[in-house]
C-alpha positions as CSV (number, residue, x, y, z in Angstrom):
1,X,97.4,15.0,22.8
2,X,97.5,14.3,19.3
3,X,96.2,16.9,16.6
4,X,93.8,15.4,14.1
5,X,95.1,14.7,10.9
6,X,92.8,15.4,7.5
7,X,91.8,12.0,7.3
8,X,90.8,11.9,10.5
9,X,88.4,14.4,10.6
10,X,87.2,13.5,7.2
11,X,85.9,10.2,8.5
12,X,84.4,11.1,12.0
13,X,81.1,12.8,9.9
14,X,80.7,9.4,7.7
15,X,80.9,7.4,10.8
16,X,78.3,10.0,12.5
17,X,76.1,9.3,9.7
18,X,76.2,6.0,9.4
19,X,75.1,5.7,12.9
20,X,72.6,8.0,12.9
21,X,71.2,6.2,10.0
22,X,71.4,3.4,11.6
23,X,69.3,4.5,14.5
24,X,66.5,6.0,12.4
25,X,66.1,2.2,10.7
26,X,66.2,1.0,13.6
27,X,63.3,2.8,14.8
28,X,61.4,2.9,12.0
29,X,57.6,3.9,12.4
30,X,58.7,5.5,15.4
31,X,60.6,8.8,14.2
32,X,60.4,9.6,10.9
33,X,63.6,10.9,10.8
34,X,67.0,10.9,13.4
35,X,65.9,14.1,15.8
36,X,63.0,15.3,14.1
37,X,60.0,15.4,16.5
38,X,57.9,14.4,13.4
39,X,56.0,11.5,14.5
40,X,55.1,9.1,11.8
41,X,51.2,8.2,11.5
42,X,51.2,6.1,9.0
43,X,49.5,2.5,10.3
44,X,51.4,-0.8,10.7
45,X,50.1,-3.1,7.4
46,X,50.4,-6.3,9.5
47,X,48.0,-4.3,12.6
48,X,44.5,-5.1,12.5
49,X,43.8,-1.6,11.6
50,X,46.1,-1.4,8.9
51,X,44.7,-4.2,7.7
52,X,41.4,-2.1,7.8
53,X,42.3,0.6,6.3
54,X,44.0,-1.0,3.5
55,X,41.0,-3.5,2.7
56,X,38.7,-0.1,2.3
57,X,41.6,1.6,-0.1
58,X,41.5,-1.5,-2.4
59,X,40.1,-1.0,-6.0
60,X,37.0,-3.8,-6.1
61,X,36.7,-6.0,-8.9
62,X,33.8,-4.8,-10.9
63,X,33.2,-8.6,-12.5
64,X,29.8,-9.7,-11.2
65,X,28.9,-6.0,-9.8
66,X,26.5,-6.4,-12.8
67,X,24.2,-8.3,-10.2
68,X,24.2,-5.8,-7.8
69,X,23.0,-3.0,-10.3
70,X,20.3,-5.5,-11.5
71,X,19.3,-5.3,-7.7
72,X,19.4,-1.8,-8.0
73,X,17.4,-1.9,-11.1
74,X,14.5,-3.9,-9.0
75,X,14.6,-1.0,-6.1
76,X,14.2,1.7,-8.9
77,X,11.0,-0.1,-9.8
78,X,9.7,-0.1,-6.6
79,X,10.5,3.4,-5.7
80,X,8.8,4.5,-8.9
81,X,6.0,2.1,-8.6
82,X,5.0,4.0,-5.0
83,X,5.9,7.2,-6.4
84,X,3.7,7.9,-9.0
85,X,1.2,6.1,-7.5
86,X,1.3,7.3,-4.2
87,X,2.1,11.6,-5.1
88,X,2.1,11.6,-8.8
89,X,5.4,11.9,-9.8
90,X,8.4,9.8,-10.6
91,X,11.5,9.8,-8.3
92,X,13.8,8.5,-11.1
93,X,12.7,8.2,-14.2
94,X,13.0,11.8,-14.7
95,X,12.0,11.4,-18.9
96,X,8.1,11.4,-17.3
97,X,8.5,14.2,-14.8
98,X,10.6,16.3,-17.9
99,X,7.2,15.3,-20.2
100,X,5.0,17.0,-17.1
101,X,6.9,20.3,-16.8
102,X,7.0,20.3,-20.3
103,X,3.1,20.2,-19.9
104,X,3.0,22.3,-16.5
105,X,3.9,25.3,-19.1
106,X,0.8,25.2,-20.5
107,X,-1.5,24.3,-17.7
108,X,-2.2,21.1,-18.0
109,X,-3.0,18.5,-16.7
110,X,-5.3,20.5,-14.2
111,X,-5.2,17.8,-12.1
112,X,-3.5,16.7,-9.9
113,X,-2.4,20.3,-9.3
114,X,1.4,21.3,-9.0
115,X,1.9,18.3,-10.9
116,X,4.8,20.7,-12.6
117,X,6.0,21.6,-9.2
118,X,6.4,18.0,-8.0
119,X,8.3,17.3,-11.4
120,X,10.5,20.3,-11.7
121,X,12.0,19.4,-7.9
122,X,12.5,15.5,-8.7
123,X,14.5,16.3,-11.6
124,X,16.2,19.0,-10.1
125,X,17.4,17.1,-7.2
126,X,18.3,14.1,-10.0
127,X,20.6,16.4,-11.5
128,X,22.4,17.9,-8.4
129,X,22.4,14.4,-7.2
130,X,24.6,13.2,-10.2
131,X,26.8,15.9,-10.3
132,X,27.6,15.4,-6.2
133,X,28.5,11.6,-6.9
134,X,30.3,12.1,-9.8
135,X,32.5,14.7,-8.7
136,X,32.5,13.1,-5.4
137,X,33.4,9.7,-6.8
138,X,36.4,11.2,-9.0
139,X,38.2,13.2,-5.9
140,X,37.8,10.0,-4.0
141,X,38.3,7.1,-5.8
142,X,35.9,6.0,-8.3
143,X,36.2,2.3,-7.7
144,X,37.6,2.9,-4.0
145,X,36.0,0.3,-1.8
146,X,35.6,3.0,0.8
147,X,34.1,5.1,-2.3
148,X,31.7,2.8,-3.0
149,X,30.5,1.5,0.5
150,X,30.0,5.6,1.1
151,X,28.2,6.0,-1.8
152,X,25.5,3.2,-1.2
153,X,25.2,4.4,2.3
154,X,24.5,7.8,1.5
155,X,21.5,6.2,-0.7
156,X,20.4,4.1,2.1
157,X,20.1,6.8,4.7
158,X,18.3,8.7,2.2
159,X,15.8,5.6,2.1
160,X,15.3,5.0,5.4
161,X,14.9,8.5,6.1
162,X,12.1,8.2,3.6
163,X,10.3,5.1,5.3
164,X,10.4,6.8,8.8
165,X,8.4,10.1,7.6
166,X,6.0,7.9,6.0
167,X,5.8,5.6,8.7
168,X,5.5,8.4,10.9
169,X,3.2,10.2,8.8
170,X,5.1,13.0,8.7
171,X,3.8,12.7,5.1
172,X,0.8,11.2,4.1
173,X,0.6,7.2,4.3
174,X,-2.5,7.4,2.1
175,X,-2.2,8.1,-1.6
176,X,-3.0,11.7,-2.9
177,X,-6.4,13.0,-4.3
178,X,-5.8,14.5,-7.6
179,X,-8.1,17.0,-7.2
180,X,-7.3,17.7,-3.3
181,X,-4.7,20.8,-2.4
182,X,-1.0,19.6,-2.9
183,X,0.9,18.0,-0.1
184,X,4.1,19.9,-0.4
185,X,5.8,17.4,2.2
186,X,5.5,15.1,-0.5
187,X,8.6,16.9,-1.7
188,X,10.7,15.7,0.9
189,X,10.0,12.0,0.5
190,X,10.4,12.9,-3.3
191,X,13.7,14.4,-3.2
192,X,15.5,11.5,-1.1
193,X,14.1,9.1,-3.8
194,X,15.8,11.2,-6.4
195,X,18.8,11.8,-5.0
196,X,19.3,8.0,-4.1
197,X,18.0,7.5,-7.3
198,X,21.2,9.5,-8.7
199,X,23.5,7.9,-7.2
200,X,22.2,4.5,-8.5
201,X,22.7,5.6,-12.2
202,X,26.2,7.2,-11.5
203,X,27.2,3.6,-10.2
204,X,26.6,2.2,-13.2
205,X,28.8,4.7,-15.1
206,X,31.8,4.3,-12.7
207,X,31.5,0.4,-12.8
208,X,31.1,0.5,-16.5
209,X,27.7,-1.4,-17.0
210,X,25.9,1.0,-19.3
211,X,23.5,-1.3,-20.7
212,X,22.3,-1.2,-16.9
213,X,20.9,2.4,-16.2
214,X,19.0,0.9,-13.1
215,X,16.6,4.1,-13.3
216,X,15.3,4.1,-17.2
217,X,14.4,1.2,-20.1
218,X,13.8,3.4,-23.1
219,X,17.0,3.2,-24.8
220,X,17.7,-0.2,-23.0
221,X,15.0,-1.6,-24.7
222,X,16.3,-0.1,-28.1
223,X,19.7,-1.4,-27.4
224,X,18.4,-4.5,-26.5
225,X,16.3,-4.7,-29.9
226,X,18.8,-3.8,-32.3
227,X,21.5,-6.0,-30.8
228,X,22.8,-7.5,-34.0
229,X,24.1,-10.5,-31.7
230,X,20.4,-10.9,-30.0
231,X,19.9,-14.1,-30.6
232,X,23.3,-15.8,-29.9
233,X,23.6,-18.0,-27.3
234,X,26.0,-16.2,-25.6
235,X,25.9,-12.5,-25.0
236,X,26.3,-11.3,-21.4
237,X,25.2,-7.3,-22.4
238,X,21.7,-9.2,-23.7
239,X,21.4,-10.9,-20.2
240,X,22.1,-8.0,-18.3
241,X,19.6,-5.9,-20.6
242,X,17.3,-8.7,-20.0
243,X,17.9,-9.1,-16.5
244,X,17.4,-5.3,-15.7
245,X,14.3,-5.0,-17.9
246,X,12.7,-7.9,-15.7
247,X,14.3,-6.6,-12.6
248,X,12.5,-2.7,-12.9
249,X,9.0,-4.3,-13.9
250,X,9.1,-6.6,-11.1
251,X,10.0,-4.0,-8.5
252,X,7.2,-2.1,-9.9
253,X,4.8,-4.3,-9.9
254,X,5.8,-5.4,-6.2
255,X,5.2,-2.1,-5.3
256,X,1.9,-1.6,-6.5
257,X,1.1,-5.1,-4.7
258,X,2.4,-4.0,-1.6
259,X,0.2,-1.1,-1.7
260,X,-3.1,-3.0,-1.8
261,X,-1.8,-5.6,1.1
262,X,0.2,-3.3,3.2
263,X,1.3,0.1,4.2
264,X,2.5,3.0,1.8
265,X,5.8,2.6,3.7
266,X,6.7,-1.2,3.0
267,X,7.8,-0.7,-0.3
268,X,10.2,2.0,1.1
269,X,11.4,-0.1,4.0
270,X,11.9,-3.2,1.1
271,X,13.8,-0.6,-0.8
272,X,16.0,0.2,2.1
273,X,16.5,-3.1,3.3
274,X,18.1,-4.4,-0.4
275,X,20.3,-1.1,-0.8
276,X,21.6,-1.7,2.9
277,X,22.6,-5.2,2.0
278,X,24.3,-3.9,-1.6
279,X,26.2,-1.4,1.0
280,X,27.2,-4.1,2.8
281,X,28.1,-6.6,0.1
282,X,30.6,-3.8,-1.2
283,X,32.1,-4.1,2.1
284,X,33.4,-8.0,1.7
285,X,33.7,-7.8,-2.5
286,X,36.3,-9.1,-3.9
287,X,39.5,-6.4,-4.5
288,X,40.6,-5.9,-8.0
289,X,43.3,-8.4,-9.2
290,X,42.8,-10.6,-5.9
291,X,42.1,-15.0,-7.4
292,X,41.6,-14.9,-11.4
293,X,41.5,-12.3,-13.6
294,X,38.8,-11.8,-15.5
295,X,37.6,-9.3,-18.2
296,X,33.8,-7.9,-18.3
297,X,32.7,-8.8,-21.9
């Protein structure tokens, strides 16, 4: 037998290599490595479930998500518009329940009673609400299509949740006698409204619409005023200003309709039904940088 000479032995380990990194391409997805017992979990982009899970880690395209907030605008009407009408409080505009604690500290109004109570909860809840969807939003993915589609769900559940205890009377289909005792399962109905309520507003942060607060008009109204560009023919934050202002008053005012003509719990099951479809609409929007670009003026 012959003895190995140096060259010899130098090249067996570059030929072992080679081959061994052959074999690990060769079998890629399979073993992430030559003998590692490491499986690789990552999914196959051309499987129908990589195609999934991609589609709901795309960035969407926030042009035209202006239209879904407007809708959003419309449901904050009509959750406010049963709110205060039905239990005496606001579930988002949270300036009017700060103006009743304020008052609660001196005792008034005396009726209804616990107005304060009612208040101090609604905004509370606003408050956690915003910080959970924020925080939630940035550890996630703020325009995440998966982020999004979670975030609008959450909302919904916490409407529909709201329409089934009023339509099961868990709380009181009937609107509340100022001068009767307080309800205090109004709170719960209350608190889902202001947490959903929450979320809206923080949506229109992330997508960068904030002439669209969906839950308050005093300073869109002000913005809207002083526009020095007002009267141009062209000036898309007017329209959406426009559009939201009309979109909050008319989902008011369909709620307090909807009240004489129907149940308590139709303007909540209206409410429901528009942020389910928004939750779904997220699902099949458009990704970010997929046809044209276009910039949001």
């Amino acid at each position: 037998m012959q003895p190995y000479n140096s060259e010899d032995i130098q090249s067996i380990p570059a030929r072992t290599t080679t081959g061994h990194l052959r074999f690990a391409e060769d079998k890629t997805g399979v073993w992430s490595s030559g003998n590692s017992t490491n499986v690789s979990i990552s999914a196959n982009p051309e499987s129908l479930s990589g195609r999934v899970i991609q589609h709901f880690k795309e960035d969407i395209d926030k042009k035209y998500a202006d239209v879904m907030l407007i809708i959003c605008g419309f449901v904050g009407g009509l959750v406010d518009g049963l709110s205060f009408n039905a239990w005496g409080s606001f579930s988002s505009m949270q300036t009017g329940n700060t103006v009743f604690l304020a008052l609660g500290a001196s005792s008034q109004p005396r009726y209804p009673a616990y107005l304060w109570a009612k208040s101090l909860i609604s905004l509370a809840t606003f408050m956690i609400s915003n910080v959970l969807f924020i925080q939630a939003s940035r550890k996630l993915g703020p325009l995440r299509r998966s982020t999004m589609v979670l975030s609008f769900a959450l909302q919904t559940v916490c409407l529909l949740t709201a329409a089934i205890l009023v339509e099961a009377q868990v709380v009181s289909p009937k609107p509340e006698d100022p001068r009767a005792p307080i309800q205090w399962m109004q709170i719960i109905t209350i608190s889902l409204l202001a947490f959903q309520a929450g979320g809206q507003i923080c949506a229109s942060r992330i997508l960068a619409y904030d002439e669209i607060p969906t839950v308050v008009l005093t300073a869109l109204i002000c913005d809207l005023l002083v526009d020095p560009d007002l009267m141009v023919k062209k000036n898309p934050k007017r329209d959406r200003r426009i559009g939201a202002l009309l979109a909050l008053f008319l989902g008011a005012m369909t709620a307090g309709g909807l009240s004489k003509v129907a149940t308590m719990a139709s303007s909540l099951w209206f409410a429901f039904g528009l942020k389910f479809a928004i939750t779904l609409g997220w699902i099949v929007w458009r990704a970010d940088g997929a046809g044209k670009d276009g910039d949001i003026v």
